[in-house]
C-alpha positions in Angstrom: 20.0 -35.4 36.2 17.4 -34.2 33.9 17.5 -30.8 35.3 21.1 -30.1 34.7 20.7 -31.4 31.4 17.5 -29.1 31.0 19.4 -26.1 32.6 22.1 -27.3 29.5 20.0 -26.8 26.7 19.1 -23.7 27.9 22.0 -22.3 28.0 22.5 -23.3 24.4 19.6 -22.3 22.9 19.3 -18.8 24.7 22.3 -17.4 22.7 21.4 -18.2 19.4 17.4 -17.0 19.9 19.3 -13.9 20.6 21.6 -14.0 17.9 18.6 -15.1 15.1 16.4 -12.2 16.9 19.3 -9.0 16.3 19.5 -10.4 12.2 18.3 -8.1 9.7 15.7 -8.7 7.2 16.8 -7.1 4.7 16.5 -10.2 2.2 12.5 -10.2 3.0 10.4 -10.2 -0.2 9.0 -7.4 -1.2 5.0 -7.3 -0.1 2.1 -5.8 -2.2 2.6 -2.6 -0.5 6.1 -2.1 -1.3 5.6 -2.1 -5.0 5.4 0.9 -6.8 2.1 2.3 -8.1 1.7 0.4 -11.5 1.3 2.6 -15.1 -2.8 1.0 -14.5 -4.4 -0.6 -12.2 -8.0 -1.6 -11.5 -9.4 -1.2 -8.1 -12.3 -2.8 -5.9 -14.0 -0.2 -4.1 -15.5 -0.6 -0.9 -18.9 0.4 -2.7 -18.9 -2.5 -5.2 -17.8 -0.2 -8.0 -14.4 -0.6 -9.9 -12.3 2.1 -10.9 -9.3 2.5 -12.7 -6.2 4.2 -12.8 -4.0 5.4 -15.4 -0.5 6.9 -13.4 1.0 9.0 -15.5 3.5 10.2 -12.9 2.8 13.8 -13.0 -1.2 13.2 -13.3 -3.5 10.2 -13.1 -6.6 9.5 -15.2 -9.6 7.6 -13.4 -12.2 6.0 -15.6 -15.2 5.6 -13.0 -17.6 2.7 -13.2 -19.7 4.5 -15.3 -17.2 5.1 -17.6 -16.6 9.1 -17.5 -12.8 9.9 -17.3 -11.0 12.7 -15.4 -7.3 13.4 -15.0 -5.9 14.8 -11.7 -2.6 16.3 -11.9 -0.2 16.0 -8.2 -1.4 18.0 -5.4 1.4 19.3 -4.9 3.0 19.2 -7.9 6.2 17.0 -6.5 3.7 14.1 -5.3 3.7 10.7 -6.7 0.7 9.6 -4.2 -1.7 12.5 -4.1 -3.7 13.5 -6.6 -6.1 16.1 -7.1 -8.4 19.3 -8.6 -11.4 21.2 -7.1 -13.6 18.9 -5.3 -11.9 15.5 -6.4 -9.2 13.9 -5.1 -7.3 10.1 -5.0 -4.3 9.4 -2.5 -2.5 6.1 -3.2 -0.8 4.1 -0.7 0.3 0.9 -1.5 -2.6 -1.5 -2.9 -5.0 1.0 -1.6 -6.3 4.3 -2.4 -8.5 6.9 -1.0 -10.9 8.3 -3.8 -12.7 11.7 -2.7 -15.4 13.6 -4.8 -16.9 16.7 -3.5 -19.9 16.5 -1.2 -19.3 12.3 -0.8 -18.4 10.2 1.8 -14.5 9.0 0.8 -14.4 5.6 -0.5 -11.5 3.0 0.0 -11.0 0.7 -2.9 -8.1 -2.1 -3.1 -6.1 -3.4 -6.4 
């Protein structure tokens, strides 16, 4: 008896598991790395230090923990994520980003 009724329930449940696995999720929430990169933002760097950035869509300004500024303007020109001149360079992704000064390790730092 309680198999059959087992073997019932089974063939219940399968179905809809199957039917609540094929629905989209396009109603999710957005998560942090979804959002667009914010006009400024500080980051925590994998160093200790805290930087921030100033997007300002063609360019971005960094003011360094020692408080020097420099702009980068897009590397290439049509980026929104990848900034850079000469030696220096910063590629956002998300909540992260990749800072790179010349002759440097690159550091990872997180808003």
């Amino acid at each position: 008896m309680a198999l059959s009724r087992t073997f019932r329930v089974t063939l219940v449940h399968v179905p809809l598991l199957i039917t609540v696995a094929c629905v989209s999720q396009t109603n999710a929430p957005a998560t942090a790395t979804d959002l667009p990169q914010p006009r400024t933002a500080t980051y925590s760097c994998a160093d200790g230090t805290r930087i921030t950035i100033e997007n300002l869509g063609t360019s971005v300004r960094v003011l360094g923990p020692d408080g020097a500024s420099e702009g980068l303007p897009a590397s290439p020109a049509n980026q929104s994520s990848r900034f850079g001149a000469a030696h220096d360079a910063i590629v956002i992704d998300g909540c992260d980003a990749l800072v790179m000064n010349g002759g440097k390790p690159p550091l990872t730092c997180t808003r």
